[in-house]
KOLPA-435574 format. One record per residue (C-alpha): residue in three letters; residue number from 1; x, y, z. Coordinates in steps of 0.25 Angstrom, whole numbers, plus 2048, in hexadecimal, padded with zeros to 3 digits. Layout:
<resn ALA resi NUM x X y Y z Z>
...
This chain:
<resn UNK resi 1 x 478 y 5AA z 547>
<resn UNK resi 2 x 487 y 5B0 z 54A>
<resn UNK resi 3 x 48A y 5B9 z 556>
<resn UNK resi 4 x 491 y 5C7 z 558>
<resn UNK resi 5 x 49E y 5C0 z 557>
<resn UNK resi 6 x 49E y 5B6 z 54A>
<resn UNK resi 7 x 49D y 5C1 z 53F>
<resn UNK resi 8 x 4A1 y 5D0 z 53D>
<resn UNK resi 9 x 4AC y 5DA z 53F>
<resn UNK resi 10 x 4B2 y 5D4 z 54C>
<resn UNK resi 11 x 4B4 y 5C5 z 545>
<resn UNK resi 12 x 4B8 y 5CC z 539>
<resn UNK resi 13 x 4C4 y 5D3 z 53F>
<resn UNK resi 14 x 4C6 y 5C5 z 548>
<resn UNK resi 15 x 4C9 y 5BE z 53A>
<resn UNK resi 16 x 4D0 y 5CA z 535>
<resn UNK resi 17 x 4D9 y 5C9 z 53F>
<resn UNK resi 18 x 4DB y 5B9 z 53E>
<resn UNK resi 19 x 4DF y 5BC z 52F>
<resn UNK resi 20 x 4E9 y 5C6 z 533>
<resn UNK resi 21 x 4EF y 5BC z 53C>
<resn UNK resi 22 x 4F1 y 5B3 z 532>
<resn UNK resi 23 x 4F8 y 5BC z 52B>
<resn UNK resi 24 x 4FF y 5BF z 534>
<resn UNK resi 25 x 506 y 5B0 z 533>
<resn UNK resi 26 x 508 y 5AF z 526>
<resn UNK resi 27 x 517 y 5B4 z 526>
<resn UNK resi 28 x 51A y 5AB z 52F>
<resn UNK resi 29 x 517 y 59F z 527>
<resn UNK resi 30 x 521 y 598 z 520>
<resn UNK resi 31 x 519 y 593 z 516>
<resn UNK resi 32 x 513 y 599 z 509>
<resn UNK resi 33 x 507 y 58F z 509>
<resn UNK resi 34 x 502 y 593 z 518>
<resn UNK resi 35 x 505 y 5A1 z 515>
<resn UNK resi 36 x 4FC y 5A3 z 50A>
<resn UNK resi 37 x 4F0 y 599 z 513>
<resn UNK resi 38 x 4F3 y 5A3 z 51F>
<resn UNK resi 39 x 4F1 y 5AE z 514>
<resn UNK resi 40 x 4E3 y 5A8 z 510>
<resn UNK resi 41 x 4E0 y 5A4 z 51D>
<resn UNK resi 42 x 4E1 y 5B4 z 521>
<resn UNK resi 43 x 4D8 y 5B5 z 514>
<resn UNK resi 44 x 4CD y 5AE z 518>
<resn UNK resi 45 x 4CC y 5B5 z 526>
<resn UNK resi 46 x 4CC y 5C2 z 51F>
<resn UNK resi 47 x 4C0 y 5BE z 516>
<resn UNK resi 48 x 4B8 y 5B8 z 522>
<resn UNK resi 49 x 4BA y 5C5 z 529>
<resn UNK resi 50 x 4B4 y 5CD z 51D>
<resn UNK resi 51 x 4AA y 5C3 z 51B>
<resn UNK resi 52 x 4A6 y 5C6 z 52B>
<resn UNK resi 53 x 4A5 y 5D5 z 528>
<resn UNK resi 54 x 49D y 5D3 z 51C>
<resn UNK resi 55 x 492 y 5CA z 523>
<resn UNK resi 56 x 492 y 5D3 z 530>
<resn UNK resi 57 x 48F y 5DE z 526>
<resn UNK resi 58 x 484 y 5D5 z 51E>
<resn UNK resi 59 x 475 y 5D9 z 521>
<resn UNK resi 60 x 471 y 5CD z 522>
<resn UNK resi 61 x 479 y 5CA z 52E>
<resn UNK resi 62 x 474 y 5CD z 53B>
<resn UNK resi 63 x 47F y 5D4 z 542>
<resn UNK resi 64 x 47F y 5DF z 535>
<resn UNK resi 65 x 47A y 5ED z 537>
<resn UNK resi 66 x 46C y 5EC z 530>
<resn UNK resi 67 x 469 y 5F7 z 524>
C-alpha cells in the first residue's frame, strides 16, 4: 500500500522540478557525451512524473476519485 506522498500531483511536479534542474546544467557542461546523458536524464524524470499523474488518475488506484 503507498501513502499520500509516494504518488500524484505533488511528486509529479517534485520530479518535474528535479528534470528542469538538470536542465538547468546542461550548458555548463563541457562535454557533448554528459550533455546528451544530463538530457536524458531530464527525459526520464519527465516521463516518471506523467507516469505518476496517470496512476493517480487510474480507477484502480485507491487515491482516484471513484466514477
Amino acid at each position: 500500500m503507498t501513502d499520500n506522498n509516494s504518488i500524484g500531483p505533488a511528486k509529479a511536479e517534485r520530479y518535474r522540478e528535479i528534470a528542469s534542474s538538470v536542465r538547468a546544467l546542461i550548458p555548463s557542461m563541457q562535454y557533448s557525451e554528459v550533455r546528451d546523458e544530463l538530457g536524458v536524464l531530464a527525459l526520464e524524470y519527465e516521463k516518471l512524473a506523467r507516469w505518476l499523474e496517470a496512476l493517480a488518475e487510474s480507477p484502480r488506484h485507491p487515491q482516484a476519485p471513484g466514477p
